[in-house]
C-alpha positions as CSV (number, residue, x, y, z in Angstrom):
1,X,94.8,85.7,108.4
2,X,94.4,89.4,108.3
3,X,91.3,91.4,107.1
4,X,92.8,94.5,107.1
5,X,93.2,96.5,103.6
6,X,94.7,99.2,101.9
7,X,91.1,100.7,102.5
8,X,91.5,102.8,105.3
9,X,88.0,103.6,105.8
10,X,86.9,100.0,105.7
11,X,89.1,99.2,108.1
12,X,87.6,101.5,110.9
13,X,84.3,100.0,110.2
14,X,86.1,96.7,110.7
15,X,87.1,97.9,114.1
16,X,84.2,99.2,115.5
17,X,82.1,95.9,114.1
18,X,84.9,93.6,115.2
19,X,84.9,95.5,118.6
20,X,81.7,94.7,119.2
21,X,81.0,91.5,118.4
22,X,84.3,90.1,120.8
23,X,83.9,93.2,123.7
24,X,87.8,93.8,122.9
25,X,90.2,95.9,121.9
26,X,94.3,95.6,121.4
27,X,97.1,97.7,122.0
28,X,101.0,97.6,122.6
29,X,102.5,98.2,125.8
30,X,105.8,97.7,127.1
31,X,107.5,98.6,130.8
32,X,107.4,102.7,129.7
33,X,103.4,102.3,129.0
34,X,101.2,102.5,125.6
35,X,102.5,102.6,122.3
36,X,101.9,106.3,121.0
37,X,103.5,108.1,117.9
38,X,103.3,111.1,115.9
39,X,100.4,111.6,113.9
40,X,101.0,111.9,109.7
41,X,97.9,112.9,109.5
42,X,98.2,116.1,111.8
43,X,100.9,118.2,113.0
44,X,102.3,118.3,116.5
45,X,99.5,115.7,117.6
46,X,100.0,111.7,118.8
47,X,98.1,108.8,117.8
48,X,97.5,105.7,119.9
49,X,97.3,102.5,117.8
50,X,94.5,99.9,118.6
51,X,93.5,96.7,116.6
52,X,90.4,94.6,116.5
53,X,91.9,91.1,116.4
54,X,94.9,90.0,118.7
55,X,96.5,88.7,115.6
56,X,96.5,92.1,113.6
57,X,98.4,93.8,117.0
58,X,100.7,91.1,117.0
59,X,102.0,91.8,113.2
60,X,103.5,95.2,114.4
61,X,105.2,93.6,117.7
62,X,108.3,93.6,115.2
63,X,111.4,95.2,114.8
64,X,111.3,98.7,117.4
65,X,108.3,97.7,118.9
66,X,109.5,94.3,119.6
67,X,109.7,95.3,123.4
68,X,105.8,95.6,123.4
69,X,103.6,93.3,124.8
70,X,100.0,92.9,123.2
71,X,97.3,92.9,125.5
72,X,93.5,93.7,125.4
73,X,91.5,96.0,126.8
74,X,88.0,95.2,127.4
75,X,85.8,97.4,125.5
76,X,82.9,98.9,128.0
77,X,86.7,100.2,129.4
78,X,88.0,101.5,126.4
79,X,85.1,103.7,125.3
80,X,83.7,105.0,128.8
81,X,87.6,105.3,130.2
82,X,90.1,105.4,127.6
83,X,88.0,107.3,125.1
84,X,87.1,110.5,127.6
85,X,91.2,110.2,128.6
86,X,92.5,109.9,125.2
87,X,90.2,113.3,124.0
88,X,91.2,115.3,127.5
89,X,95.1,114.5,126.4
90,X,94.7,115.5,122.8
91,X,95.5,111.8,121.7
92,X,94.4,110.8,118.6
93,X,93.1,107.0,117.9
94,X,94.9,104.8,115.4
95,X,92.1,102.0,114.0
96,X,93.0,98.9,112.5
97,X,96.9,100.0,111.3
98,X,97.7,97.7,108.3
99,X,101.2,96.3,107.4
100,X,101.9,99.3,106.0
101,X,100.9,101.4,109.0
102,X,98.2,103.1,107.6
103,X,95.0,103.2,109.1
104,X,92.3,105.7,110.2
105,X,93.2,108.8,112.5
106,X,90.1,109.8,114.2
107,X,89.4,112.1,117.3
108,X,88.2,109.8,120.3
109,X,84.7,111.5,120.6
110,X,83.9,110.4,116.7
111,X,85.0,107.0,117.6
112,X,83.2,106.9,121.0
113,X,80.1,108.1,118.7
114,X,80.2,104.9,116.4
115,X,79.5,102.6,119.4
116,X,76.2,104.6,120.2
């Protein structure tokens, strides 16, 4: 069962605690590479979705992202490699998307920040 909210803000903090206490972090991929999509929260700029539990990813592998596979990333990988990436491409980090596909947009140096 999910413990995601409607509480957007509580949700990040869910992801970063989450994230650290498994050393994981989940995304969708399929044969074309990560999911990415335009951000509502800020013009002309993508967002990458992650989640903090395999079972949260899993609820969006539905409908036109059925393609996707969900697969972890280990996190020491995700915050010294992904993180720097994701900032130097102008890619924004989705945390903890709930089934209504709203979640927190942040800039991967704040997030890389919360696991100092």
């Amino acid at each position: 069962m999910t413990k995601l909210t409607d509480d957007i803000q509580a949700n990040l903090e869910l992801f970063v605690e989450e994230t650290k206490q498994n050393q994981l972090v989940w995304g969708l991929k399929n044969e074309d590479g990560w999911l990415a999509c335009d951000s509502t929260e800020y013009e002309n700029s993508e967002v990458m979705p992650f989640w903090s539990s395999k079972e949260d990813a899993q609820t969006h592998n539905v409908e036109e992202w059925a393609d996707f596979e969900v697969l972890e990333i280990p996190l020491d990988i995700f915050v010294e490699d992904w993180l720097l990436t994701l900032d130097e491409d102008g890619v924004l980090v989705g945390t903890n998307w709930n089934a209504q596909l709203d979640g927190k947009e942040v800039e991967p140096v704040e997030l890389a920040k919360m696991y100092l």
